[in-house]
PDB file of the backbone (N, CA, C, O) and the ligand in Angstrom, with CONECT records:
HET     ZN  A 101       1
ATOM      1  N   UNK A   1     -28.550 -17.069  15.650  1.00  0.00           N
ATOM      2  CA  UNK A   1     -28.114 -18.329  16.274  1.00  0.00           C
ATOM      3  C   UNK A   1     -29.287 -19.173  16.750  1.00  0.00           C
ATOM      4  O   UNK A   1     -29.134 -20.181  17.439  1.00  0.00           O
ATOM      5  N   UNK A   2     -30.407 -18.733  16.367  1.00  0.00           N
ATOM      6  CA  UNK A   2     -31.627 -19.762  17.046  1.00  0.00           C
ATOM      7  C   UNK A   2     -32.214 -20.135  15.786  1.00  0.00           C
ATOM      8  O   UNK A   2     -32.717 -19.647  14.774  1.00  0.00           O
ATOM      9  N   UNK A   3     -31.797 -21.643  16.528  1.00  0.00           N
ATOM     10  CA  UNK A   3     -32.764 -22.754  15.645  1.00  0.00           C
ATOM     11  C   UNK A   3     -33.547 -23.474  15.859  1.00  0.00           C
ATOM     12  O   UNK A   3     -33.624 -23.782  17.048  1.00  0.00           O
ATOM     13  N   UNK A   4     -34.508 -24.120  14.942  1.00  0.00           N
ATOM     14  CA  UNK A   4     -35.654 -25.051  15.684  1.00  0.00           C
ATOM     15  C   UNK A   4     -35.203 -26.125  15.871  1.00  0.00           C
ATOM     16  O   UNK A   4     -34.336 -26.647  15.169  1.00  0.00           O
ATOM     17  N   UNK A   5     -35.804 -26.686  16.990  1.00  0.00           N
ATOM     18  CA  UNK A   5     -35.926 -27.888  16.941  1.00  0.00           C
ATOM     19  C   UNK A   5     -36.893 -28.706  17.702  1.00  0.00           C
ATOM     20  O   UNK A   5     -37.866 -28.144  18.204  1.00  0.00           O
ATOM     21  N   UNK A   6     -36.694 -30.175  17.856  1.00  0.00           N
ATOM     22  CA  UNK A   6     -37.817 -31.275  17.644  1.00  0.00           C
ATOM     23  C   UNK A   6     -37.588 -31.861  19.429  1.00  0.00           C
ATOM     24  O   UNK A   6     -36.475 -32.209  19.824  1.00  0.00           O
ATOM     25  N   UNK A   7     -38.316 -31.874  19.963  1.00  0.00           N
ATOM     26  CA  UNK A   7     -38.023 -33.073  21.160  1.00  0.00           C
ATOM     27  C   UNK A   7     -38.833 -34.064  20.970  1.00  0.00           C
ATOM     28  O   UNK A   7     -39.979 -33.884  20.557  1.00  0.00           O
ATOM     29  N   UNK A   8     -38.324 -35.284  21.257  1.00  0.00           N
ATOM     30  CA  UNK A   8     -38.609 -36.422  20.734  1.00  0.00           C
ATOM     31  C   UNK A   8     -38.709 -37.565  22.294  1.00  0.00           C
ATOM     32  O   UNK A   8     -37.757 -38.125  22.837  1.00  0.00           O
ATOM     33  N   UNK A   9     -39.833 -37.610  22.603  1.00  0.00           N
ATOM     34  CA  UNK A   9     -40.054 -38.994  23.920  1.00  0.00           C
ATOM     35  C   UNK A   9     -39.233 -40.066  23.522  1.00  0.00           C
ATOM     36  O   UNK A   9     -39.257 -40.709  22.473  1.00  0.00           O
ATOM     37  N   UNK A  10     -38.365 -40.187  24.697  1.00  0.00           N
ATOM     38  CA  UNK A  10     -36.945 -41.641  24.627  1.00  0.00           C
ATOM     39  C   UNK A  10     -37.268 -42.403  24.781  1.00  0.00           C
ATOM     40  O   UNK A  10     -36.413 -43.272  24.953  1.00  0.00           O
ATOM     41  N   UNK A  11     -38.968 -42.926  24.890  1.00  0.00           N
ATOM     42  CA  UNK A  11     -39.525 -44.113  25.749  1.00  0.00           C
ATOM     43  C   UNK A  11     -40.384 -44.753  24.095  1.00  0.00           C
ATOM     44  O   UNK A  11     -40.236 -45.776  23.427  1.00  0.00           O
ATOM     45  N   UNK A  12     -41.212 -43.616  23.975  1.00  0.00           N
ATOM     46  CA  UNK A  12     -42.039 -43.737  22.629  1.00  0.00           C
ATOM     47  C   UNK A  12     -41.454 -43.477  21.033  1.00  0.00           C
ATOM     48  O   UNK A  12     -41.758 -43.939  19.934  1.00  0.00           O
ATOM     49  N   UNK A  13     -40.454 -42.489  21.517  1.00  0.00           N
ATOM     50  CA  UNK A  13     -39.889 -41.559  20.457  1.00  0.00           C
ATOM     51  C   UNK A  13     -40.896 -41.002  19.269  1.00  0.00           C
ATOM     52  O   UNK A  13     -40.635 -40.988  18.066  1.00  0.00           O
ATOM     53  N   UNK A  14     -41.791 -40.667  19.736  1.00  0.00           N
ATOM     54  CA  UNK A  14     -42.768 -39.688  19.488  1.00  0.00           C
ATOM     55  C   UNK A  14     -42.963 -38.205  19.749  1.00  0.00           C
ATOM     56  O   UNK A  14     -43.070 -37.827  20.916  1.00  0.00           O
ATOM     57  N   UNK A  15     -43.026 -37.170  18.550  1.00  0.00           N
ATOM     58  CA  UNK A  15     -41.872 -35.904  18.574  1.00  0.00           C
ATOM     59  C   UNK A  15     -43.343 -35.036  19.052  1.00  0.00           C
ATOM     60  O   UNK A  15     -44.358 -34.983  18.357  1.00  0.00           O
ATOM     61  N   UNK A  16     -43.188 -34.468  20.240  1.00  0.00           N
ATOM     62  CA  UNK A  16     -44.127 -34.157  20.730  1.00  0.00           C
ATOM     63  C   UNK A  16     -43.748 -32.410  21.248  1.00  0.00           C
ATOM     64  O   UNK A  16     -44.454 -31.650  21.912  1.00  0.00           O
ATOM     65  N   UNK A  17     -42.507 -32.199  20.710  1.00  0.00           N
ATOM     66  CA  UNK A  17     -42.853 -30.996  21.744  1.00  0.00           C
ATOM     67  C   UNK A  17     -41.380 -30.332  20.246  1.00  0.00           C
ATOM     68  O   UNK A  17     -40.315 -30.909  20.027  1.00  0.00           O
ATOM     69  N   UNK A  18     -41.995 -28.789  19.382  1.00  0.00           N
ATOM     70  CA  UNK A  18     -41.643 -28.150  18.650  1.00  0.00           C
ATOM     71  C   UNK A  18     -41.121 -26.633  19.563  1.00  0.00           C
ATOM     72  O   UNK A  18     -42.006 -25.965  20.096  1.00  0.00           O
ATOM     73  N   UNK A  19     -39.433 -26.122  19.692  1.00  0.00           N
ATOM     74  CA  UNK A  19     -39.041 -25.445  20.182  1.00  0.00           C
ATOM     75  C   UNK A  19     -38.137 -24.624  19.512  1.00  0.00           C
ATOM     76  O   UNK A  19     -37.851 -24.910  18.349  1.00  0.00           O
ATOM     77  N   UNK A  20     -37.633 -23.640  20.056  1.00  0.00           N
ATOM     78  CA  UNK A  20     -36.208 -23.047  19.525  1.00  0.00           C
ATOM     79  C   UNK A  20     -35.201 -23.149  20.623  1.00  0.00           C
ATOM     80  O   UNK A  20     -35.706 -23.288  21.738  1.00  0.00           O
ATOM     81  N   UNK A  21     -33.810 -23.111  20.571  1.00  0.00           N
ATOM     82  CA  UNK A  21     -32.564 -23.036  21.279  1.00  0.00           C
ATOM     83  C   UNK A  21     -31.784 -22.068  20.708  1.00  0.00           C
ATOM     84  O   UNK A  21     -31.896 -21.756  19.522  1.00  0.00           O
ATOM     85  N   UNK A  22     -30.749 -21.410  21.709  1.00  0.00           N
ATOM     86  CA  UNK A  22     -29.717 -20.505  20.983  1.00  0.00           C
ATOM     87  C   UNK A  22     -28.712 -21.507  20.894  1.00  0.00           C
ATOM     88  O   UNK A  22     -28.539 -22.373  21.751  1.00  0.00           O
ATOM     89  N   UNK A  23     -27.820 -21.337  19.485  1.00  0.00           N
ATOM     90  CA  UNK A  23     -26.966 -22.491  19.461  1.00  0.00           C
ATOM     91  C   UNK A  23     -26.088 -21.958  20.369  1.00  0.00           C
ATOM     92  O   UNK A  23     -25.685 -22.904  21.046  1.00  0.00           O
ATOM     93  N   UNK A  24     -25.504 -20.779  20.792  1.00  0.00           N
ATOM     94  CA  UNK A  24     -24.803 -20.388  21.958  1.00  0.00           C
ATOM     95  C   UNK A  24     -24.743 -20.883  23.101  1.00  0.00           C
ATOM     96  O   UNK A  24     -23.855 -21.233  23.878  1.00  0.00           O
ATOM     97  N   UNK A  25     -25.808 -20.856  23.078  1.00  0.00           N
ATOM     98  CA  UNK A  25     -26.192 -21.332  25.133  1.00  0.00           C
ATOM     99  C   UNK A  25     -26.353 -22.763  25.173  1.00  0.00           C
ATOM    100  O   UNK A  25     -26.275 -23.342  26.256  1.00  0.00           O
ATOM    101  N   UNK A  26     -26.541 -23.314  24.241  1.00  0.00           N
ATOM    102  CA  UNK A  26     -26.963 -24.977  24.198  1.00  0.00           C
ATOM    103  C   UNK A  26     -26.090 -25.372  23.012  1.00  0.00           C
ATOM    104  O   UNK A  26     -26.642 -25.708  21.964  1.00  0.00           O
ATOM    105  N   UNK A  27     -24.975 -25.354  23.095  1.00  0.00           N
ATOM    106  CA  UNK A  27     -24.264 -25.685  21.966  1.00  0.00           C
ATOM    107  C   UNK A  27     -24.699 -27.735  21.975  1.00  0.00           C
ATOM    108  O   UNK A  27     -24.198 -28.413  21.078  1.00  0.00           O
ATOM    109  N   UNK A  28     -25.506 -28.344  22.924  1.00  0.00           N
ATOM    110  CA  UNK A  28     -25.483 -29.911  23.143  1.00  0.00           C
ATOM    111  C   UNK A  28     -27.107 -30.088  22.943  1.00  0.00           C
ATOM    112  O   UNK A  28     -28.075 -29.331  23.022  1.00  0.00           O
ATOM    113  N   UNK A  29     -26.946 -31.200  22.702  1.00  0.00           N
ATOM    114  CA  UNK A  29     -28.347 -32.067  22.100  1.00  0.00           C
ATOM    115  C   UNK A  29     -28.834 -32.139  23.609  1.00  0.00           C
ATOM    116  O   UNK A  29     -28.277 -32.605  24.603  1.00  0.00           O
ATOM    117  N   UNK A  30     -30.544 -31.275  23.375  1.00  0.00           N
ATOM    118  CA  UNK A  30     -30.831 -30.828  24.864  1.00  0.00           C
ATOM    119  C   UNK A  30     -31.637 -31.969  25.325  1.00  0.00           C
ATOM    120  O   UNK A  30     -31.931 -32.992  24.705  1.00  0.00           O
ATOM    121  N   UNK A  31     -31.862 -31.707  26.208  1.00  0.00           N
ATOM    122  CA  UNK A  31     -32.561 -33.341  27.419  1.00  0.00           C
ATOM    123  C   UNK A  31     -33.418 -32.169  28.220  1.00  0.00           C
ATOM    124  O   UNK A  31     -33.040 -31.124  28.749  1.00  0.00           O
ATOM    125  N   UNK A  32     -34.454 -32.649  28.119  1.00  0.00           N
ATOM    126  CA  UNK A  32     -35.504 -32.528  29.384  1.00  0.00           C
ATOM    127  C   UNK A  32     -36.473 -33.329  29.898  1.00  0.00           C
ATOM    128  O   UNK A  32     -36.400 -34.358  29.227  1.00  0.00           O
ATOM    129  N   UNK A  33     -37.215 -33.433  30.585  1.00  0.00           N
ATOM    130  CA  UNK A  33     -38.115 -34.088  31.234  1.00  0.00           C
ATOM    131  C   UNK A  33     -39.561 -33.280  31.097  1.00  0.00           C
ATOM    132  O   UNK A  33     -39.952 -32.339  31.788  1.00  0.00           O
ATOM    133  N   UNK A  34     -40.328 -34.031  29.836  1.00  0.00           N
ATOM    134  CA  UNK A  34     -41.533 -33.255  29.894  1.00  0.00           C
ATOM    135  C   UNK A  34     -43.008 -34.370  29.328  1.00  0.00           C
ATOM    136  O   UNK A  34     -43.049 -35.452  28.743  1.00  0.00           O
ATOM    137  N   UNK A  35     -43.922 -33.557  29.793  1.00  0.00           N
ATOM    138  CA  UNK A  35     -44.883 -34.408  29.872  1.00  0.00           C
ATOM    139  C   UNK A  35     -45.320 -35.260  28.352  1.00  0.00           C
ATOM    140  O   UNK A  35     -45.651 -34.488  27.452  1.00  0.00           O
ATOM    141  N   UNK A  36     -45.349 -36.815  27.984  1.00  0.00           N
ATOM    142  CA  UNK A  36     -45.713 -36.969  26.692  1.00  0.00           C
ATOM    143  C   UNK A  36     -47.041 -37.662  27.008  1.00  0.00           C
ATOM    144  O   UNK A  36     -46.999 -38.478  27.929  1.00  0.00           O
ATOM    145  N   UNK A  37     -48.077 -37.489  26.463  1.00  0.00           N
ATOM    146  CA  UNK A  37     -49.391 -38.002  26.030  1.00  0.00           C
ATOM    147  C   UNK A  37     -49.460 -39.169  25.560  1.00  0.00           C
ATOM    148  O   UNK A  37     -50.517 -39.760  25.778  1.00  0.00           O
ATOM    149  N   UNK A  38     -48.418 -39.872  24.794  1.00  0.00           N
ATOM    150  CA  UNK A  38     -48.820 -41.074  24.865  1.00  0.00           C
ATOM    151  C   UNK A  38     -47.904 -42.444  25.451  1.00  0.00           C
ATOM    152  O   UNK A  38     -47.959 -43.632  25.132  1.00  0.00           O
ATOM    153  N   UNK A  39     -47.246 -41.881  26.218  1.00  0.00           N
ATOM    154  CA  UNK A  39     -46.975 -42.337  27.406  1.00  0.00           C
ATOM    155  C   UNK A  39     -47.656 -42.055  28.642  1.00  0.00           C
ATOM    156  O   UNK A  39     -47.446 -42.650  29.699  1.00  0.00           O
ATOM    157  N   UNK A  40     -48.494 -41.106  28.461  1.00  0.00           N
ATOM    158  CA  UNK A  40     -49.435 -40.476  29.730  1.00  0.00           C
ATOM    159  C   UNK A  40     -48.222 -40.179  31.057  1.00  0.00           C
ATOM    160  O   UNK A  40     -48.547 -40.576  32.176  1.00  0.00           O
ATOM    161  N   UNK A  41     -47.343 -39.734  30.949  1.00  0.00           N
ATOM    162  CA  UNK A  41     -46.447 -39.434  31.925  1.00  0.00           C
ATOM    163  C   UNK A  41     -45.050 -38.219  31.839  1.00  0.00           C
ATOM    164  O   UNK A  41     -45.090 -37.457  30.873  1.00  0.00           O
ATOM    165  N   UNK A  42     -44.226 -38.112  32.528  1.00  0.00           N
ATOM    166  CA  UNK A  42     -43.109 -37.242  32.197  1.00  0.00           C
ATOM    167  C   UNK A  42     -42.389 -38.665  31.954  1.00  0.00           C
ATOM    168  O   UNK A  42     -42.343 -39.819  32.380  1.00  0.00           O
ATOM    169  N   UNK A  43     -41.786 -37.680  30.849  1.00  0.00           N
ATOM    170  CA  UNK A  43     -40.291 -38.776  30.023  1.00  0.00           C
ATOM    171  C   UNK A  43     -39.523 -37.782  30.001  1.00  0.00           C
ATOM    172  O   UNK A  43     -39.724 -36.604  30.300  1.00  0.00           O
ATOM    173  N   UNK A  44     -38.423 -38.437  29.545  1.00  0.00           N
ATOM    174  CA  UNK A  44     -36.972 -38.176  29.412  1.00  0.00           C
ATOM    175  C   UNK A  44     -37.365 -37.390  27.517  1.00  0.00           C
ATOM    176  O   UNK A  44     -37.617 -38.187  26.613  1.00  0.00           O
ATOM    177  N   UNK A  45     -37.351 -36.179  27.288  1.00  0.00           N
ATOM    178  CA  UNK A  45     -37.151 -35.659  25.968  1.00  0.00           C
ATOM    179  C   UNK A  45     -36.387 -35.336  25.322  1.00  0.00           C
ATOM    180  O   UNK A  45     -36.220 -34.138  25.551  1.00  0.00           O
ATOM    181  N   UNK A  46     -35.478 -35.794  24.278  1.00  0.00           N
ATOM    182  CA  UNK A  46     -34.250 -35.170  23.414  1.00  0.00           C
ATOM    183  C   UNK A  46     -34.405 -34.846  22.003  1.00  0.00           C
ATOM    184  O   UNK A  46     -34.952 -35.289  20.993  1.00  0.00           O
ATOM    185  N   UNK A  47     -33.765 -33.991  22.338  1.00  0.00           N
ATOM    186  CA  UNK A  47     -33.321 -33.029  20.792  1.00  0.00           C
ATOM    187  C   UNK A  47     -33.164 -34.059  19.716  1.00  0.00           C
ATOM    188  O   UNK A  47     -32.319 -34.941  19.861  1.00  0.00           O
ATOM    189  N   UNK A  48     -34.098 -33.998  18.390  1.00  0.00           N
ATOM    190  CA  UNK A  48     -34.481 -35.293  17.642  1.00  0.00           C
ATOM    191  C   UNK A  48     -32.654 -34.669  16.764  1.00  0.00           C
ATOM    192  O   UNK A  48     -32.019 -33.623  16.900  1.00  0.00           O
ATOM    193  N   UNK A  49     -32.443 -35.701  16.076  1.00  0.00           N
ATOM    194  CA  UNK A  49     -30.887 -35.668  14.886  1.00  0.00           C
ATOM    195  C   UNK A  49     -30.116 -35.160  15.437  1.00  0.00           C
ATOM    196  O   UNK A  49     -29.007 -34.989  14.931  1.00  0.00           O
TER     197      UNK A  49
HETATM  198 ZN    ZN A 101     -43.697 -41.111  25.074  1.00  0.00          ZN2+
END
């Protein structure tokens, strides 16, 4: 049940951060708040497609 995926900056949408999820536990297009570089700040990150 684990697949990769892409987080993508909502500000830049520049795919900056390569992960896995269990589709179990996160059956939803995940959101976090993590640091992007070329925004030089924390953004809002989502699960790219
Ligand atoms: Zn950004």
């Amino acid at each position: 049940m684990r697949v990769k995926i892409t987080m993508v900056c909502n500000e830049c949408k520049q795919r900056n951060y390569d992960s896995m999820k269990n589709k179990k536990n996160d059956p939803d297009r995940l959101e976090m708040n993590k640091y992007c570089k070329f925004c030089r700040k924390h953004t809002l990150h989502k699960e790219s497609k």
